[in-house]
C-alpha positions as CSV (number, residue, x, y, z in Angstrom):
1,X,-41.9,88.6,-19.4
2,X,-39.9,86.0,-21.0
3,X,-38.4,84.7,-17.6
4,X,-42.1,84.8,-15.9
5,X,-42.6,82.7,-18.9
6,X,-39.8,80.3,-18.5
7,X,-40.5,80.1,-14.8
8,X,-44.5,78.9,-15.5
9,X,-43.3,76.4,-18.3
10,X,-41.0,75.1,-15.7
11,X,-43.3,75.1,-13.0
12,X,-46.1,73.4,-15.4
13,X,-43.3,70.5,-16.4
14,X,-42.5,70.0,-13.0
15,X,-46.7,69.4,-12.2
16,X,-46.8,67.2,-15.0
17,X,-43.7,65.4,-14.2
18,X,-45.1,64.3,-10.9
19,X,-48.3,63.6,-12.2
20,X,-46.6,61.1,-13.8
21,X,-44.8,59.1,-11.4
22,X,-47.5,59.5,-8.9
23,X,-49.6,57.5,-11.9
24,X,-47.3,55.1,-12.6
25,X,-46.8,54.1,-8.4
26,X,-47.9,50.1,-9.4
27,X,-46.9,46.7,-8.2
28,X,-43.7,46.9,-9.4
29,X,-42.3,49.7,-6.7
30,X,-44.0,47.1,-4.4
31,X,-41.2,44.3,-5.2
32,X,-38.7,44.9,-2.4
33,X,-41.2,44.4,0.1
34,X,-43.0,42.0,-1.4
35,X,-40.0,39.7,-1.4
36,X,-39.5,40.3,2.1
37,X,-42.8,39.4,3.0
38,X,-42.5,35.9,1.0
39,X,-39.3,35.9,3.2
40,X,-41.1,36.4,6.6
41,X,-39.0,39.3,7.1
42,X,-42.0,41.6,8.1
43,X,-39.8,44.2,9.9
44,X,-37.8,44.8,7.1
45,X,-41.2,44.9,4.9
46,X,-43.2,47.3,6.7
47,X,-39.7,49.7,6.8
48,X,-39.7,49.4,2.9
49,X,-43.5,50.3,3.1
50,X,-43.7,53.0,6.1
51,X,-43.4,55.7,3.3
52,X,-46.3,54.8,1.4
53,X,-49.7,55.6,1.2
54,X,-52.9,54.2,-0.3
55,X,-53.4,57.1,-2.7
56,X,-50.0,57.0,-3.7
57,X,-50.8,53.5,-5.6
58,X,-53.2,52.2,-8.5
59,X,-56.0,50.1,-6.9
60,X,-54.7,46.6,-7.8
61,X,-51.2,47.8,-6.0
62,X,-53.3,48.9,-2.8
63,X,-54.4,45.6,-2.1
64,X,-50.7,44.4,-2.1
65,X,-49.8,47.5,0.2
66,X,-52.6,47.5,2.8
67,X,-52.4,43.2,3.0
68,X,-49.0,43.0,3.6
69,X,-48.9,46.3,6.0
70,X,-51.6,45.0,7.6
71,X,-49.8,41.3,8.3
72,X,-46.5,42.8,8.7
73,X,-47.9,45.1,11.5
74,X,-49.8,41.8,13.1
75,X,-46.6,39.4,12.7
76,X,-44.5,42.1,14.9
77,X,-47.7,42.6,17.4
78,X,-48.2,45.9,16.4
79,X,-52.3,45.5,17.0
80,X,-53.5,49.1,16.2
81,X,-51.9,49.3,12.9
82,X,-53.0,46.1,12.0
83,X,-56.0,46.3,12.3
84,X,-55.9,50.3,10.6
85,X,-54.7,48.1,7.7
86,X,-56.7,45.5,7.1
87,X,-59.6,47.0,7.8
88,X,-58.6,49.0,4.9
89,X,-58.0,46.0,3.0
90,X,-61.7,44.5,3.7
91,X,-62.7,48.4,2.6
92,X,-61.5,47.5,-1.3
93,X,-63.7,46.4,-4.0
94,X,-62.0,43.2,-5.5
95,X,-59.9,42.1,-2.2
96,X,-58.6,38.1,-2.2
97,X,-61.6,35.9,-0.6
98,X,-58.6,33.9,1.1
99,X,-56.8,36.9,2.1
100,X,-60.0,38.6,3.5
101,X,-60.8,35.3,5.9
102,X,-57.4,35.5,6.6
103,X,-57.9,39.2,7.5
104,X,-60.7,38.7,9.1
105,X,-59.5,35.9,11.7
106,X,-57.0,38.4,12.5
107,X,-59.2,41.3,12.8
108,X,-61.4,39.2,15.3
109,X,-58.6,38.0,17.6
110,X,-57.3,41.8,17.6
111,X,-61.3,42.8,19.0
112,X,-60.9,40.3,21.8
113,X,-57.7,41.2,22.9
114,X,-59.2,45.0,23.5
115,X,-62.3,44.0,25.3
116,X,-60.6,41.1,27.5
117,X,-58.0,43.7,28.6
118,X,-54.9,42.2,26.9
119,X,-54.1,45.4,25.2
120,X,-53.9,48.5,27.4
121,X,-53.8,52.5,27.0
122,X,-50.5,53.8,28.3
123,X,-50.5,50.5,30.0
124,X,-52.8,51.1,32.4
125,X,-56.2,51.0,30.8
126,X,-58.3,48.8,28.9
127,X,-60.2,49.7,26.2
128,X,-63.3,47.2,25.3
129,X,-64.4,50.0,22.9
130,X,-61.7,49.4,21.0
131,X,-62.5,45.6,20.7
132,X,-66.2,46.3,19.6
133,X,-65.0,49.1,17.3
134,X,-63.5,46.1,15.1
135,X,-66.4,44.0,15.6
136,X,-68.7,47.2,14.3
137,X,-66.8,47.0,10.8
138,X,-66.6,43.7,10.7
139,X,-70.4,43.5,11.1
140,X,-70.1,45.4,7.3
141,X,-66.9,44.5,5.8
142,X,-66.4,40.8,6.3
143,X,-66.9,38.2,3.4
144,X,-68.0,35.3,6.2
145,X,-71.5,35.4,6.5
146,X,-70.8,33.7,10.2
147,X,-68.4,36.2,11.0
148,X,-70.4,38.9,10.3
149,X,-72.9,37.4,12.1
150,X,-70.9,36.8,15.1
151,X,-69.7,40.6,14.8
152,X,-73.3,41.8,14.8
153,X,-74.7,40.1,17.9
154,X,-71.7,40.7,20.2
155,X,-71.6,44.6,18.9
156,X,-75.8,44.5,19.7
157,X,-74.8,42.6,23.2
158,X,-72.7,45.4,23.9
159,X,-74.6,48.2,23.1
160,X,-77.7,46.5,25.6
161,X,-75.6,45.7,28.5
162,X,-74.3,49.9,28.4
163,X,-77.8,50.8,28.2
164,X,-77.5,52.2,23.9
165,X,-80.7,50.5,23.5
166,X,-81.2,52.7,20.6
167,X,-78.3,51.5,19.0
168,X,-78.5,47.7,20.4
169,X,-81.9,47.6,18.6
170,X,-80.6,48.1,15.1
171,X,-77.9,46.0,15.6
172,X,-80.2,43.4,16.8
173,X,-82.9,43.7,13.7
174,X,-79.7,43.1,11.4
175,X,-79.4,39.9,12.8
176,X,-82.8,39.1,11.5
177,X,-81.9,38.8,7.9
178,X,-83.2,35.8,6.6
179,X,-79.0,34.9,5.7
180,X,-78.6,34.2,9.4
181,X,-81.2,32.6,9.8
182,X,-79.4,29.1,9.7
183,X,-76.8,30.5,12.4
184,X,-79.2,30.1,15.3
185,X,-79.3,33.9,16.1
186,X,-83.2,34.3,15.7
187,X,-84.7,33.9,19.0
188,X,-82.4,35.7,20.6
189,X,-82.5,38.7,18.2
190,X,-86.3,38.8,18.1
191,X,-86.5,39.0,22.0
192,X,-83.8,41.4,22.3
193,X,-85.5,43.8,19.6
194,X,-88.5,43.6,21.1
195,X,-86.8,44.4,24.8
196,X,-84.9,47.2,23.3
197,X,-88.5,48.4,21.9
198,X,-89.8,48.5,25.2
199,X,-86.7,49.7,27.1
200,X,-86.8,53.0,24.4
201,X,-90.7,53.7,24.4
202,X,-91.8,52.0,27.9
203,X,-91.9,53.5,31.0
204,X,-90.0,56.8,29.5
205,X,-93.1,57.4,26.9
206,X,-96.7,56.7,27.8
207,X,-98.7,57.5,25.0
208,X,-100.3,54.8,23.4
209,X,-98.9,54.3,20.3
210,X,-95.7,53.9,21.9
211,X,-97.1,51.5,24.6
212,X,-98.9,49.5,21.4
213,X,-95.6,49.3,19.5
214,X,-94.0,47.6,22.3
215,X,-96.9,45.5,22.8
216,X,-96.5,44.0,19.2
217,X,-93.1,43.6,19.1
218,X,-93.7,41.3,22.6
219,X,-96.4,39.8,21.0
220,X,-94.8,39.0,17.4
221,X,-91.6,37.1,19.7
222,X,-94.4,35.0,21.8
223,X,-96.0,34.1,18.4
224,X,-93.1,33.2,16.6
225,X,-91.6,31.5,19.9
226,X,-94.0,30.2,21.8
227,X,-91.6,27.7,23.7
228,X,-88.4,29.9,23.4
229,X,-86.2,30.8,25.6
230,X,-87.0,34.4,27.1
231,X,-91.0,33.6,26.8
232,X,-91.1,34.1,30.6
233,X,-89.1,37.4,30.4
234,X,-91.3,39.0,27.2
235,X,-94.5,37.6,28.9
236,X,-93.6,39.9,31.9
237,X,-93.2,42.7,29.4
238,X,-96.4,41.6,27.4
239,X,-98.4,42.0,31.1
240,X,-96.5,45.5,32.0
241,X,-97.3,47.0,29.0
242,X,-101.2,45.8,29.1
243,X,-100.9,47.2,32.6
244,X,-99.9,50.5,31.4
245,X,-102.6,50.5,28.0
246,X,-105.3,49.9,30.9
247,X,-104.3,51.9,33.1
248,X,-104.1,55.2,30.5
249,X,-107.4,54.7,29.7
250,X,-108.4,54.6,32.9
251,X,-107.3,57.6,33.8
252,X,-108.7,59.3,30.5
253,X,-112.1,57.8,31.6
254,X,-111.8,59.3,35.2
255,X,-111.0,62.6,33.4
256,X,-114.0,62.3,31.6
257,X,-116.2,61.4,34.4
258,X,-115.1,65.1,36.2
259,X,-116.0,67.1,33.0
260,X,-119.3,65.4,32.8
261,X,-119.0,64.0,29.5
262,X,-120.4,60.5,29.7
263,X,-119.9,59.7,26.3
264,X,-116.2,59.5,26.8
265,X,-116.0,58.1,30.1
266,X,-118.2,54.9,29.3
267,X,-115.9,54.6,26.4
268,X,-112.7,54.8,27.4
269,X,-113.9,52.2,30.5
270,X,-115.1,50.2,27.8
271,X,-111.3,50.2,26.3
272,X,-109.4,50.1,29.4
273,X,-111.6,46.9,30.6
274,X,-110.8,45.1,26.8
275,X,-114.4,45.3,26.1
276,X,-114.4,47.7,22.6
277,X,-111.3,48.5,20.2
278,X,-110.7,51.9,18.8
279,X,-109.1,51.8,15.4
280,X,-106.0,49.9,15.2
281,X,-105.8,49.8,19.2
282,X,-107.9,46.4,19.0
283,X,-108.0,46.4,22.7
284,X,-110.7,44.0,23.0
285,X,-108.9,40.9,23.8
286,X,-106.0,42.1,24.2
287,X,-106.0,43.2,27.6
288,X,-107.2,40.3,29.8
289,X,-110.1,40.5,32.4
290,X,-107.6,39.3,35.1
291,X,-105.5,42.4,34.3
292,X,-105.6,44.4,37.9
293,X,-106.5,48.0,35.8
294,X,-108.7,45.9,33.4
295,X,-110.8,44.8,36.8
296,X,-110.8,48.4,38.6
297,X,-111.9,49.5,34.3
298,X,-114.8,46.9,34.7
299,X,-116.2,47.9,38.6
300,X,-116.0,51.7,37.5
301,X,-117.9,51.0,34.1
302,X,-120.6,49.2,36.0
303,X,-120.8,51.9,38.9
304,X,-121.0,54.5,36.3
305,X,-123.6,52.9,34.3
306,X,-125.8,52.8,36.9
């Protein structure tokens, strides 16, 4: 009993001993490499730092350690953990504004070296991903209201030219806050939302409150834009998705017309010409009497009237 005892009192003085020193891990063990950074010796640096971790530090000691891992890494091209680094570094509550921009620029020349195809996997492959991986964080973690704003609409770009509309449109309506507005992002943003809207509910869903969704968000970039610079491409999408809103009445009313309920038919020719609204649908003006289902709504309305 009295060794089992000796053996736990040891084993609880050795926990406790450890706790210490793993508490009292500050700037100070930091020193070595912190003089050869000031020195520009950033191989020697990141050797004195290789055996640390973030945990292993209080927080005010972790922005020293991920900084100068970070720029250590970058000074010696070592691109991946670079950017592992300072991406950690953007992570921390309280980091340096001038260090962050610093990290930042860094962090953005390390995305376009991945998706121009500087940097290659096993030296054969690119990896673009890579590049807009970056640009994802940066989109969140950057101090530069610019920079994130140029990390949000290349990250959206890229997400609609692979066909993620789903995730190009969120993207996209971040680039809508009112703190970019200055940056010259807005028309292109509201088009592109309103695209992606259509792209995810149009032709794939044809129910109308999907079509109507689409509609508005067309509608909302043509009112807000009347001279910009995709009116001609939302316009198109504006007429397709009238086409479509026309057309499913249409069809309802020639459904109605086999069952014999006239109540329905008339109405839903009534809607699919533009000539009554139902609810929130407000189709009456909105779809216009040159529309090509709108006419064939119109003939069949008359025809059936009579």
């Amino acid at each position: 009993m009295k060794i089992t005892t000796t053996i736990l009192c040891l084993g609880i003085c050795t926990f406790s001993s450890c706790a210490i020193n793993y508490l009292q891990l500050n700037s100070s063990h930091l020193q070595p490499a912190i003089v050869a950074f000031e020195a520009e010796d950033y191989e020697l640096c990141e050797d004195l730092l290789e055996q640390y971790q973030l945990d292993d530090f209080i927080l005010g000691a972790q922005h020293e350690l991920a900084f100068m891992r970070g720029m250590s890494a970058h000074h010696q091209q070592h691109i991946s953990t670079a950017t592992t680094w300072l991406l950690d570094y953007l992570a921390m509550p309280g980091a340096v504004p001038a260090r962050m921009r610093i990290a930042e620029q860094v962090l953005l020349d390390n995305a376009e070296l991945y998706i121009d195809g500087s940097i290659r996997v096993l030296w054969l492959f690119t990896s673009p991903s890579n590049g807009y991986s970056i640009l994802e964080d940066l989109a969140f973690l950057a101090s530069s209201v610019e920079v994130q704003a140029q990390s949000i609409a290349r990250t959206a770009e890229y997400y609609f030219s692979n066909k993620r509309y789903k995730k190009a449109v969120n993207y996209y309506s971040m680039l809508l806050n009112p703190r970019y507005a200055a940056l010259g992002w807005n028309d292109r943003a509201t088009y592109r939302f309103a695209e992606c809207r259509y792209l995810i509910l149009v032709p794939e869903k044809s129910d109308e409150q999907s079509i109507m969704f689409a509609i508005n968000s067309a509608r909302s970039y043509l009112d807000a834009y009347p001279a910009g610079l995709n009116r001609v491409e939302a316009t198109a999408i504006l007429d397709d998705c009238l086409s479509r809103l026309s057309q499913l009445h249409l069809t309802i009313a020639e459904y109605y017309v086999t069952i014999g309920n006239d109540i329905g038919a008339i109405h839903h020719f009534k809607l699919a010409s533009g000539q009554e609204s139902q609810g929130e649908t407000s189709m009456a003006e909105i779809v216009p009497a040159s529309n090509e289902f709108a006419q064939q709504a119109a003939m069949r309305l008359n025809a059936y009237a009579d």
